[in-house]
N, C-alpha and C positions, 0 to 999 in steps of 0.2 A: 318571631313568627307566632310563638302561642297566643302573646296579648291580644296581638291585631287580630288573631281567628276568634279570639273570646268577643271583642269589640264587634267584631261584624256579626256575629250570632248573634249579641244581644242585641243591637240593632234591629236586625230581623226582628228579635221578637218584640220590639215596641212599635213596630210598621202594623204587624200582627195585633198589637194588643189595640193599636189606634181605630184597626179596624174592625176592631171586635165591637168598641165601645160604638162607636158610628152605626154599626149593627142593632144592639142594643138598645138603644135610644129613637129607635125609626120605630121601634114596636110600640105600638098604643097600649095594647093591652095586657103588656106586661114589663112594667116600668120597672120591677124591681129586679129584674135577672141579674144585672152587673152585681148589684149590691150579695145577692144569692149568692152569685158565679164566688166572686171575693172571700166571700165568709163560707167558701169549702175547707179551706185551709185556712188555720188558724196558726198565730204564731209560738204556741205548744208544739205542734206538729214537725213545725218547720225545724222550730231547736232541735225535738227529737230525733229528726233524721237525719240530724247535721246537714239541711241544704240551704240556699243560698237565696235570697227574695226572687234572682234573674230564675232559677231552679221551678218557684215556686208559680211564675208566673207562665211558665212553658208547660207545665201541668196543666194548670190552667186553661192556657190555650187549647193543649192537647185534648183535654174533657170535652172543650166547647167545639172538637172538629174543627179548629185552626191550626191545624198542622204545617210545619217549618216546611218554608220553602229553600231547594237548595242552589235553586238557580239566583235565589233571590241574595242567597246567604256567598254562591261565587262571585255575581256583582260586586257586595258590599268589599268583600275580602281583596278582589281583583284593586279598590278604591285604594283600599286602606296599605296596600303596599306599596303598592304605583307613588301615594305620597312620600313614602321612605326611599323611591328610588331602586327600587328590587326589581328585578325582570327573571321570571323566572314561570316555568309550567306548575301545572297543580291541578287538583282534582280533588274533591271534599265528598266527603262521603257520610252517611248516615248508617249505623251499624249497632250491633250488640258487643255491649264493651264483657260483657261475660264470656262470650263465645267465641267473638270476633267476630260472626257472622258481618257481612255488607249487606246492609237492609236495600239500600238506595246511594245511587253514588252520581256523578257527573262526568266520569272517566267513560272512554269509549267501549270497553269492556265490563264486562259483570260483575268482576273481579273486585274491580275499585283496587289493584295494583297500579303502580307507577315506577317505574324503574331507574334506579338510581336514586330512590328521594328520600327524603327526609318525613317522619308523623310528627303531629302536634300530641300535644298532651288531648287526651277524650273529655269532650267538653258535654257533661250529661244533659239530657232533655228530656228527661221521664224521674218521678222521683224513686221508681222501685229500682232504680240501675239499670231498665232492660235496652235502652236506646242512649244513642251520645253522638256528637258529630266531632271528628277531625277531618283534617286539611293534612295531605301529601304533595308535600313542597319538592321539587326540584332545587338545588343548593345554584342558586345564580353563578356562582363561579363556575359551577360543573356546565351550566348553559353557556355562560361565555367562553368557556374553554373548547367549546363545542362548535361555537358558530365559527370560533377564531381557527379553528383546526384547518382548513384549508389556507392561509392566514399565514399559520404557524408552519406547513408543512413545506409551503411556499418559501418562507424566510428559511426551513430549514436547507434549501435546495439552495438556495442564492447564496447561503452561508458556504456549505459542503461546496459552489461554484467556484467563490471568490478564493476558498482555502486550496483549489486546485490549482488556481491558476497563479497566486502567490507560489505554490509548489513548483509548479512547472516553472515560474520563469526563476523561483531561485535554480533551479536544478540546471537550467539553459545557462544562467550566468556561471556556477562553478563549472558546467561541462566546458564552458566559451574560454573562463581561466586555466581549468586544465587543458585546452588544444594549444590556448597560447605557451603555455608553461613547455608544452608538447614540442611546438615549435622552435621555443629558445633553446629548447636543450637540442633539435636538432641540426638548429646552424651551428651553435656551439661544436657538438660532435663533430659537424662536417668541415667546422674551418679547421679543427683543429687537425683529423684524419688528411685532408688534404695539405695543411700545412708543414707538417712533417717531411714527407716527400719531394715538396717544391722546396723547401728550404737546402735538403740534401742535395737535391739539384742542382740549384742555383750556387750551391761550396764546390761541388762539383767541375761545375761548369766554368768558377774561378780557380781554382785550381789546375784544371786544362789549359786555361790560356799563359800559364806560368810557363816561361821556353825551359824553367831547368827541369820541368816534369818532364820532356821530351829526354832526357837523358837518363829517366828509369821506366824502362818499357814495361818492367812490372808491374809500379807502381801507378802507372798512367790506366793499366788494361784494369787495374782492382778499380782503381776510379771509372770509366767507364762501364765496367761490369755495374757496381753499385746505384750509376745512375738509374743503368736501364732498370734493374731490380725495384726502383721507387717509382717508377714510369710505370711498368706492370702494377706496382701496389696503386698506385693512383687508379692507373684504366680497369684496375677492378671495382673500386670505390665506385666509380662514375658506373660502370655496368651492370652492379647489384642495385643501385640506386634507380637505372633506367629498368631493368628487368623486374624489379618489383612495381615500377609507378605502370607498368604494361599491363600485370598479373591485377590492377586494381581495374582496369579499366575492359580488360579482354579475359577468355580461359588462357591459363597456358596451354602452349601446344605443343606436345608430349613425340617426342621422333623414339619411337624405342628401337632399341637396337639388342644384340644381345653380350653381357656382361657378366664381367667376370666381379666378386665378391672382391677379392684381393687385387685388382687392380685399378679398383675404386679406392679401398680401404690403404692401403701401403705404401701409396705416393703421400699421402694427405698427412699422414702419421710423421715421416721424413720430413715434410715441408713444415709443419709445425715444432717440430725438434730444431730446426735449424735457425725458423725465425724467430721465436718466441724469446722474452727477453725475461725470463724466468726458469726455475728446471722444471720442465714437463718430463714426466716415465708415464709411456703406454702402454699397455698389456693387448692383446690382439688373440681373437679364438675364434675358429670360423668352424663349423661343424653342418655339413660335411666340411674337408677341407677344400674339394671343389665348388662352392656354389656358384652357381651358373642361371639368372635370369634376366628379364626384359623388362628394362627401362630407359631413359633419359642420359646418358652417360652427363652432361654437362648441368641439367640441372639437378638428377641426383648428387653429383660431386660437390654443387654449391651448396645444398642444405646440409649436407653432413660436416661438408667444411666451418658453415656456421656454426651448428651445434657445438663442434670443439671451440672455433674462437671464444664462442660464450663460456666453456669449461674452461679454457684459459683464461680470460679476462676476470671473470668474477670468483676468483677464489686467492689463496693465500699468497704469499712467495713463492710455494711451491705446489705441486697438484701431479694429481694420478688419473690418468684419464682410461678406463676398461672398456673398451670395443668389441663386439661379440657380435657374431653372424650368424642364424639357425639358417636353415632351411627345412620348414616342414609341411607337408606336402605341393610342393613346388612354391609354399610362400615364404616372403623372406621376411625374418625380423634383424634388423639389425643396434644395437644396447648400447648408449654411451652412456656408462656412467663414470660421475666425476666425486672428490671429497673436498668440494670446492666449499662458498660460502650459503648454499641451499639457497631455496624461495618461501616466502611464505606462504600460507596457503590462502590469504587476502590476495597477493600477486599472482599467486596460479591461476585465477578467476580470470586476468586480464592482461597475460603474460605474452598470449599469441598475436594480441591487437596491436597494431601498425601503431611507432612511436613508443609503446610502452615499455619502461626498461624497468618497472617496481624500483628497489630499492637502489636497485644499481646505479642512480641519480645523488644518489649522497654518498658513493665513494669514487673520490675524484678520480683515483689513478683508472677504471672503469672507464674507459671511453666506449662508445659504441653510439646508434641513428635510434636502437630501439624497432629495427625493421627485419633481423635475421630470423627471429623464430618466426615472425610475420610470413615471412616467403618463404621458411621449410615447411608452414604447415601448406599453406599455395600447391607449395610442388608437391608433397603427400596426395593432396586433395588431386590434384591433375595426373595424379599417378590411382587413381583409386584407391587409395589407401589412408593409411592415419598416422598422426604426429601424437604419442603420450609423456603423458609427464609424470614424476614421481617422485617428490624429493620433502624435506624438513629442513627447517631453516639450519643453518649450524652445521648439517651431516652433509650435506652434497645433496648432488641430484642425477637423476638418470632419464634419459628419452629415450623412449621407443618407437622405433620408425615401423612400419607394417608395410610388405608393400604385398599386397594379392598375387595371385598366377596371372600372366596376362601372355600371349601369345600375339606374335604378330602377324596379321593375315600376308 
């Protein structure tokens, strides 16, 4: 940038000197001025003030009132980049290199500021130092990065676009893997829960047709007892399964009646002792010992029933399952806690959603749909109230069921 600005100044001033000399030469009566004009400055002078012949002849100029033109000097300069392939703003200016002052400039301001740009080295044009001309360049890249900015902010949008929508549809495709994974694990659950029973069944039902069973009426009544007991285990399978695919499409619809704490809690606890194919020990504390409110007898009785199968199913060989019933000011809480195998707290996040069983997927003997705490929080929810959780992997876990006052009109 400095060469080029030095190149187009001296320019300038040979356009200047050419037209001094054409000046010069038109006068009749005084042929000798150039030769005068010349022999002001001698080249003693010149050595001595350390300037340069281009220095000597801008004096020159300047004595004979040929003064540097700047519009003449941003042509030249505009030239002399344009060949280098530069595109860039500027503004040249005429000033006092002592002061700084801006004598004259080509900027739109008085200033002879440019913002953002680059000076030239001061290229003098008076010999005492009191005037000099540079050039403030704008840095071409800072222009191109400039024009380019809508360009670039564009690209950066269509970038930030593309990177969502790679996101979204990775996220659709592992969501799509986990529904299926979802679904295999819930035929699996389902054939296996119902196979159990029809298998019983079906020994059952071979074993009846045997004529010597007919001659132990005990033996025959334990066999039909047993059947019918897998018939009920089945028609409950079938009716939790219908009663939640309901609860996804419709509210539950809530009949309350009024209920006794312990005649919800005390059947449940006996039925689990009896079936469970593991030692379950329950603890049971209802304080008062009457509590007495209004809800759903059939589907409160199924959420809580879940909550223990899950105490039972997901913990060791054996489990402790504590039942606890407040009543405080007419609302109920009711505590099952278990010292089962706990949840984590990644599966807590996504414990209550339809299908999810967390880890309970990777121990086989764990059967379940992944759909029980799905429909206690349902009925919670259709009861006004909430489903909590609280447990560490390792230690067990506890729910708390809340159910509000509610009266029925």
């Amino acid at each position: 940038m400095n060469e080029s600005f030095k190149i187009s100044v001296d320019i300038e001033m040979l356009i200047r000197e050419n037209a001094s000399k054409n000046l010069f030469l038109t006068k009749k009566d005084d042929t000798n001025v150039l030769e005068r004009g010349v022999g002001i400055i001698d080249t003693d002078s010149i050595s001595a003030l350390g300037t340069s012949v281009s220095l000597m002849f801008q004096e020159y100029l300047f004595q004979n009132q040929f003064y540097i033109s700047l519009p003449d000097v941003d042509s030249l300069f505009h030239s002399e980049i344009n060949k280098q392939h530069i595109e860039g703003e500027f503004i040249i200016n005429r000033l006092n290199p002592i002061t700084g002052e801006v004598l004259e400039t080509t900027g739109k301001n008085e200033t002879g500021t440019l913002k953002g740009a680059m000076a030239s080295t001061i290229i003098p044009i008076r010999m005492d130092g009191s005037e000099g001309m540079q050039v403030l360049l704008v840095s071409p890249y800072r222009t191109i990065f400039r024009q380019m900015t809508f360009i670039l902010i564009l690209s950066l949008l269509l970038v930030i676009f593309v990177g969502y929508a790679m996101f979204y549809q990775l996220r659709s495709v592992i969501k799509e893997k986990h529904l299926r994974q979802l679904q295999t694990d819930f035929s699996n659950a389902l054939i296996h829960d119902m196979n159990t029973p029809l298998q019983t069944i079906a020994q059952v039902n071979a074993l009846l047709k045997d004529d010597r069973i007919s001659h132990h009426p005990e033996k025959r009544n334990t066999y039909i007892h047993l059947a019918q007991q897998q018939i009920l285990n089945l028609q409950a399978i079938i009716d939790r399964i219908l009663t939640i695919a309901r609860a996804e499409n419709t509210r539950l619809e809530v009949n309350l009646t009024l209920l006794s704490a312990k005649e919800i809690i005390l059947p449940l606890v006996e039925k689990f002792q009896v079936q469970a194919k593991k030692q379950v020990t329950f603890t049971t504390d209802f304080i008062p010992e009457d509590i007495l409110f209004q809800a759903d007898r059939t589907l409160l009785t199924n959420a809580i029933s879940n909550v223990i199968d899950n105490a039972v199913k997901y913990s060791g060989p054996s489990v402790t399952i504590d039942i606890r019933c407040e009543q405080i000011d007419n609302d109920v809480y009711i505590y099952i806690k278990d010292n089962g195998y706990g949840i984590s707290k990644k599966d807590q996040e996504k414990i209550f959603a339809k299908f999810e069983r967390g880890k309970a997927v990777e121990r086989k003997e764990a059967k379940g749909f992944g759909l029980g705490l799905s429909y206690v929080k349902r009925v919670m929810e259709a009861h006004l109230g909430t489903v909590n959780l609280f447990s560490r992997e390792g230690k067990g876990t506890e729910f708390v069921l809340y159910l509000p006052f509610r009266k029925e009109k």
